[in-house]
N, CA and C of each residue as an Amber inpcrd file, in Angstrom:
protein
   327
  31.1440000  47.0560000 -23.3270000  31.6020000  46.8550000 -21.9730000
  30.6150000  47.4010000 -20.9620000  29.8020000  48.5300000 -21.3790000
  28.9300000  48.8750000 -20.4580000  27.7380000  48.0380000 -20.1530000
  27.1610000  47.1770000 -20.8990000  26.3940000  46.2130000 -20.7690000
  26.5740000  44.9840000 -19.6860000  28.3390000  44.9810000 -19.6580000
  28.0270000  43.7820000 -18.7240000  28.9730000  44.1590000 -17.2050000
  28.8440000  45.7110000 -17.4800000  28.5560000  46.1620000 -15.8760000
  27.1330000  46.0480000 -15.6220000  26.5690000  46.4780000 -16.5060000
  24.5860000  46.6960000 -15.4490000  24.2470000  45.3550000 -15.6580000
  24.6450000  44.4850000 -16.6170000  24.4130000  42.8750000 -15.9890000
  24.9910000  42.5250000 -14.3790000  26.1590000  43.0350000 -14.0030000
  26.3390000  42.6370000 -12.8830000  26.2170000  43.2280000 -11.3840000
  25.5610000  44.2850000 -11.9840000  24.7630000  45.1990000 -10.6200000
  23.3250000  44.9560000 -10.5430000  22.4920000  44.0600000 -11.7590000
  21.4840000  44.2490000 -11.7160000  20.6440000  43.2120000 -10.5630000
  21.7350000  42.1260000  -9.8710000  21.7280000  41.6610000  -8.7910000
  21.9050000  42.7680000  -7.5590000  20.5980000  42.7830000  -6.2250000
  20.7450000  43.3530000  -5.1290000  21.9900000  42.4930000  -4.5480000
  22.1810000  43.7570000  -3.6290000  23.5150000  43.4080000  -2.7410000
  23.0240000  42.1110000  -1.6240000  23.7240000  41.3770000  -1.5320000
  23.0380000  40.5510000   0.0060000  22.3460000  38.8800000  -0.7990000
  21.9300000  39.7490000  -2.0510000  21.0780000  37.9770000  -2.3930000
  22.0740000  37.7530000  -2.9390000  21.5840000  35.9860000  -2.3880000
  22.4030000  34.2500000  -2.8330000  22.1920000  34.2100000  -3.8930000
  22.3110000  33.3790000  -5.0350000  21.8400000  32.7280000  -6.1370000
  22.1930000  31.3570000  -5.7030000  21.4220000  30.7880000  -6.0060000
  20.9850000  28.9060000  -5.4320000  19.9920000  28.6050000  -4.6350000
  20.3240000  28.0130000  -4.2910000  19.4040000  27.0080000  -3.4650000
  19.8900000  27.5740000  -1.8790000  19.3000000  28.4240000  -1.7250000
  18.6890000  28.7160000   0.2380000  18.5330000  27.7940000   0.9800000
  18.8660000  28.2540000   2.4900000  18.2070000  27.3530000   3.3420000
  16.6720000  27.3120000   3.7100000  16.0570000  28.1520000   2.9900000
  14.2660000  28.3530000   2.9850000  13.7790000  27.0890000   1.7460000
  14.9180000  26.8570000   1.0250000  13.9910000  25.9890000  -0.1850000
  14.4380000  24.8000000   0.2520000  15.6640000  24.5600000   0.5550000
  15.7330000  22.9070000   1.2720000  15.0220000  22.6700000   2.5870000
  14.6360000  23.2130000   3.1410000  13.8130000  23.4820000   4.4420000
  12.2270000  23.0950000   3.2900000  11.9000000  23.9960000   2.6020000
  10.3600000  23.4100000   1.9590000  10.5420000  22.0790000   1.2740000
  11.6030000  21.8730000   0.5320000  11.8990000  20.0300000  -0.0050000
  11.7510000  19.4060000   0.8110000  12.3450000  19.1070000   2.4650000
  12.1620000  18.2660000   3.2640000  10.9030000  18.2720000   3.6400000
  10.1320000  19.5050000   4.1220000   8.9860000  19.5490000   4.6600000
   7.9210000  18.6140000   3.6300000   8.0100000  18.7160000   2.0510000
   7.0900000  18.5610000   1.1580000   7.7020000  16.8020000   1.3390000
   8.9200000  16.0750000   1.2650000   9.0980000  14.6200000   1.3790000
   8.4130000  14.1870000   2.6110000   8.3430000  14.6460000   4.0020000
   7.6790000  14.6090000   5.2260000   6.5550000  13.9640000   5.0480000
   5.7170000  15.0610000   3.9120000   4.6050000  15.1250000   3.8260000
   3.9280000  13.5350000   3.6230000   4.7810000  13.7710000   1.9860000
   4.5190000  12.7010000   1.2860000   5.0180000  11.5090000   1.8390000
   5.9210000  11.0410000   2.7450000   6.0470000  10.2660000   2.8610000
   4.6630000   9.2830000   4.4050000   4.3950000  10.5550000   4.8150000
   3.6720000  10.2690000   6.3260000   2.0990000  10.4610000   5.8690000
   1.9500000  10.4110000   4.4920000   0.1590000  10.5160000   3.8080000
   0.4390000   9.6830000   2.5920000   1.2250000   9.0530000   2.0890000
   1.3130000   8.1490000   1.2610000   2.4720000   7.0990000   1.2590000
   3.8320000   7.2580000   1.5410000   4.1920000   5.8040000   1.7140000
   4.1000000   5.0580000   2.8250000   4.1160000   5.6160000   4.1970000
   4.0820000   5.0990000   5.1880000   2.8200000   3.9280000   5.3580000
   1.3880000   4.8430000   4.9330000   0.0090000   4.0120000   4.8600000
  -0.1180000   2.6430000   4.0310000   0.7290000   2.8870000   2.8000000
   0.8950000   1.6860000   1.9200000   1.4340000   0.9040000   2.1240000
   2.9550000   0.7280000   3.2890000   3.3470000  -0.3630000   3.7640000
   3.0150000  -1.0770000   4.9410000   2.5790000  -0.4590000   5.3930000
   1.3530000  -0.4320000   6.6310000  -0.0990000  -1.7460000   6.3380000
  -0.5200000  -1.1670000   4.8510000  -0.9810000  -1.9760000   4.2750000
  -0.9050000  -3.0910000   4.0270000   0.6040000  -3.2910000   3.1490000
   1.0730000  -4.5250000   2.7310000   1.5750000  -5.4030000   3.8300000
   1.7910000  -4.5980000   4.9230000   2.3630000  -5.7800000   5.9390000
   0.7450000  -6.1200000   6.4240000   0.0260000  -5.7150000   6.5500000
  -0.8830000  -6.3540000   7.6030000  -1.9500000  -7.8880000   6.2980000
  -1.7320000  -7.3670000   5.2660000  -2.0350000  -8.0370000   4.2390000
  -0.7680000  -9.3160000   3.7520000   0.4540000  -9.2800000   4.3960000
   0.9180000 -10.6100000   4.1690000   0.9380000 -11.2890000   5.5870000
   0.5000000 -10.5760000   6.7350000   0.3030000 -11.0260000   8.1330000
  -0.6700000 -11.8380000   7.9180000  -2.0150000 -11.2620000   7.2850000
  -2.8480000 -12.2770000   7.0450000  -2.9900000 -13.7000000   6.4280000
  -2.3460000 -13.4580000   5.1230000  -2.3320000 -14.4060000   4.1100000
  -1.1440000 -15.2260000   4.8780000  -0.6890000 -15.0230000   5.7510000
   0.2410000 -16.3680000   7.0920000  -0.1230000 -16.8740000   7.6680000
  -1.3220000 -16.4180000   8.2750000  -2.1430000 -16.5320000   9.3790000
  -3.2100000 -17.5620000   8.6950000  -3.7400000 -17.7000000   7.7590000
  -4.5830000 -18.8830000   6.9730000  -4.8200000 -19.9170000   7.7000000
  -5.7220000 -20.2700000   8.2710000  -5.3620000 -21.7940000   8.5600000
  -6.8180000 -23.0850000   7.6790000  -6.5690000 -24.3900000   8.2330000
  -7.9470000 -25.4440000   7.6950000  -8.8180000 -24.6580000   8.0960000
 -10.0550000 -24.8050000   7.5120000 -11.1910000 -24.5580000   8.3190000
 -12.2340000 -23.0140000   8.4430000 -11.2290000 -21.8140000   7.5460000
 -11.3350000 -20.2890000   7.6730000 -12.1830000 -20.2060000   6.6710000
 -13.3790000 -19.5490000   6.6590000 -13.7950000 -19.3310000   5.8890000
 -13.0040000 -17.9070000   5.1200000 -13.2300000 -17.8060000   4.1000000
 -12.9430000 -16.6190000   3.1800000 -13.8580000 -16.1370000   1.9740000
 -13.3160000 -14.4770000   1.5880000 -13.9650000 -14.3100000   0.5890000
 -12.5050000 -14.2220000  -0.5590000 -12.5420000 -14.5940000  -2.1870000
 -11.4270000 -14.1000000  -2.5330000 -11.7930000 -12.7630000  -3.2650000
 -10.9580000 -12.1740000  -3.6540000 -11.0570000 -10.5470000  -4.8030000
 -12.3450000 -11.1170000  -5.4340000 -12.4290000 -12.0340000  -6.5750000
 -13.3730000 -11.9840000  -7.2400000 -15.3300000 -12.2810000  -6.7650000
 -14.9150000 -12.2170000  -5.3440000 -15.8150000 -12.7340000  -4.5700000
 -16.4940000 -13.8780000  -4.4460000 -16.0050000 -14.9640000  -4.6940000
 -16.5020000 -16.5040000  -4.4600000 -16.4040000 -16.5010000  -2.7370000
 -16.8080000 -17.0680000  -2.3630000 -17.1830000 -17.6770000  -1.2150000
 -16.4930000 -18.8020000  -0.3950000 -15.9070000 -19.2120000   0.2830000
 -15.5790000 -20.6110000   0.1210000 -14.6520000 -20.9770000   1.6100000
 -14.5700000 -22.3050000   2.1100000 -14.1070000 -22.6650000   3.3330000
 -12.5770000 -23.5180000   2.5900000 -11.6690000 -23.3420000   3.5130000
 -10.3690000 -23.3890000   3.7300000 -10.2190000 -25.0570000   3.7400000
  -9.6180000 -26.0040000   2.5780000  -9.5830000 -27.1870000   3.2330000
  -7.8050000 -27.7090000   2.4660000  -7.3150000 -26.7780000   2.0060000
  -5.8490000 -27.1560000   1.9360000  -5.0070000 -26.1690000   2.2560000
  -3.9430000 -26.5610000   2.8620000  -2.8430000 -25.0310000   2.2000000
  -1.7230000 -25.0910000   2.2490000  -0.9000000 -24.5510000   0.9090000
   0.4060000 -25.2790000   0.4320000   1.0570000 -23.9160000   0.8480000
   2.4100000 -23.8470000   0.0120000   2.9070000 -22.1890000   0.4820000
   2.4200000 -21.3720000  -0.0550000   1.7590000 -21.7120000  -1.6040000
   1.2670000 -20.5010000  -2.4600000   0.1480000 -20.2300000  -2.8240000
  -0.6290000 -21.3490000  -2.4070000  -1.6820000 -22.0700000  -2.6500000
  -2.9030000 -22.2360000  -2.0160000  -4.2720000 -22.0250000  -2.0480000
  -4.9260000 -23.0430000  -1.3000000  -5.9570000 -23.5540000  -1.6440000
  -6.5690000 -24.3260000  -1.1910000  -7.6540000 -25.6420000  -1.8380000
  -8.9740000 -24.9550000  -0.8860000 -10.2490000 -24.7630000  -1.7350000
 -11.2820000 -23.9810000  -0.9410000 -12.5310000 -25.0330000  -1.3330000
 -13.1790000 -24.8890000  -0.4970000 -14.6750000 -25.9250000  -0.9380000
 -15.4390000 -25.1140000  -0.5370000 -15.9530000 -24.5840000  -2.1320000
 -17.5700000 -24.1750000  -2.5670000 -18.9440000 -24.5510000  -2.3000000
 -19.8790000 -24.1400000  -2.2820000 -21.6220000 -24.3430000  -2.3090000
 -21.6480000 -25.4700000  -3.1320000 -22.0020000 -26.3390000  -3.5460000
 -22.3310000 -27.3170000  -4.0130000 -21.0060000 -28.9250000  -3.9290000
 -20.0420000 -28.8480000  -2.9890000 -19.4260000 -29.6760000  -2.7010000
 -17.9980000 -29.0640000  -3.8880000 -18.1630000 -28.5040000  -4.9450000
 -16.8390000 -27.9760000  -5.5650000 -15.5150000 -27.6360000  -4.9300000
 -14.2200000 -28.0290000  -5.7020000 -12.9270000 -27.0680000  -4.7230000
 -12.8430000 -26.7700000  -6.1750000 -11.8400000 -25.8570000  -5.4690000
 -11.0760000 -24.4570000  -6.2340000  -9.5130000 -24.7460000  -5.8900000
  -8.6080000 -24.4730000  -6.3630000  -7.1550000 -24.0940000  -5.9930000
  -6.9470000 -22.9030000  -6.6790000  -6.9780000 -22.1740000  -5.7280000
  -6.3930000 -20.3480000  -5.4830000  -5.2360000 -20.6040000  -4.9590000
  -4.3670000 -18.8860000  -5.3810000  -3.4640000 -18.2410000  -5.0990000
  -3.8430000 -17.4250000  -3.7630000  -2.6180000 -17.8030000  -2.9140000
  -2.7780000 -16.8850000  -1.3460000  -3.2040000 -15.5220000  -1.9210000
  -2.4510000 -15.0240000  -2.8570000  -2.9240000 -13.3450000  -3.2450000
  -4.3870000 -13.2850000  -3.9260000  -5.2460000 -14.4950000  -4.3330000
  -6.0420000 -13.8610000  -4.8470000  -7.4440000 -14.1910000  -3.4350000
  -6.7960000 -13.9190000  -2.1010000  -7.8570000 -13.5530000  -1.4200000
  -7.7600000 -12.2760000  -0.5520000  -9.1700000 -12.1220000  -0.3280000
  -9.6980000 -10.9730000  -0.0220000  -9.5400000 -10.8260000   1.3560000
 -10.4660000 -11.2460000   2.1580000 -10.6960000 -10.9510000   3.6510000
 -11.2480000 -12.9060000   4.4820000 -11.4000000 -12.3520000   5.3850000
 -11.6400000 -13.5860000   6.2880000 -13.5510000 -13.3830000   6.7200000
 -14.0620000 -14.3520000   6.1350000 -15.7320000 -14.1380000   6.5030000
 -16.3420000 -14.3400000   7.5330000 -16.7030000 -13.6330000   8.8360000
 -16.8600000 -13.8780000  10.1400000 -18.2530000 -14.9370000   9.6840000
 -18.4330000 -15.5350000  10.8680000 -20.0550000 -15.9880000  11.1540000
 -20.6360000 -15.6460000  11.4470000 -20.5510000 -13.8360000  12.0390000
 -21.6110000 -13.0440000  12.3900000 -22.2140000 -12.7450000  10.8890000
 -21.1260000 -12.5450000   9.8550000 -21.7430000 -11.8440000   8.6130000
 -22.4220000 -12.9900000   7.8160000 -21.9290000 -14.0100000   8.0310000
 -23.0570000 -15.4360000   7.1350000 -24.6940000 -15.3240000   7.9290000
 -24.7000000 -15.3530000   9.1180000 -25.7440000 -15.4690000   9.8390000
 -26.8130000 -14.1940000   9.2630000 -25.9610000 -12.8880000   9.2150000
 -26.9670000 -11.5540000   8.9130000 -27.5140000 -11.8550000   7.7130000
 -26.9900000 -12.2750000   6.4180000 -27.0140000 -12.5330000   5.0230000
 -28.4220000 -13.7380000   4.8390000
């Protein structure tokens, strides 16, 4: 019996056991974090990247991911029809392009 008196004094007077308002205060701060340096930037991302792939029109030049080259001469909903360097088309996927190729950057090249 004497054992599990000094088990129960061996707690100071005054302390909680659980979860404080200092540690849910650091959980929120640490989701804050993470959410305003990593999810926020990533959807940020993805919207301006399906803004684009809407925005497509005849005529755009592009580059896709794998880096082909190529001018804009169809476009379905998922789809589009590109004409290559030597008179070739291609039918790509809207996702498998990259960026939009100015004519300042053909001209420097």
């Amino acid at each position: 019996m004497k054992g599990i008196g000094i088990l129960l004094q061996a707690a100071p007077e005054g302390a909680s056991s659980g979860f404080g308002m200092e540690q849910i205060i650091m959980f929120a701060a640490i989701g804050l974090v993470f959410y305003f340096f990593m999810i926020r930037p990533q959807m940020k991302k993805q919207k301006e990247a399906k803004q684009f792939k809407e925005s497509l029109v005849k005529g755009s030049k592009i580059i896709t991911i794998g880096g082909i080259h190529g001018k804009i001469v169809e476009i379905k909903d998922e789809t589009v029809v590109i004409d290559v360097e030597g008179g070739s088309r291609m039918k790509l996927e809207k996702s498998a392009i990259s960026k939009e190729f100015a004519a300042e950057e053909m001209e420097q090249k």
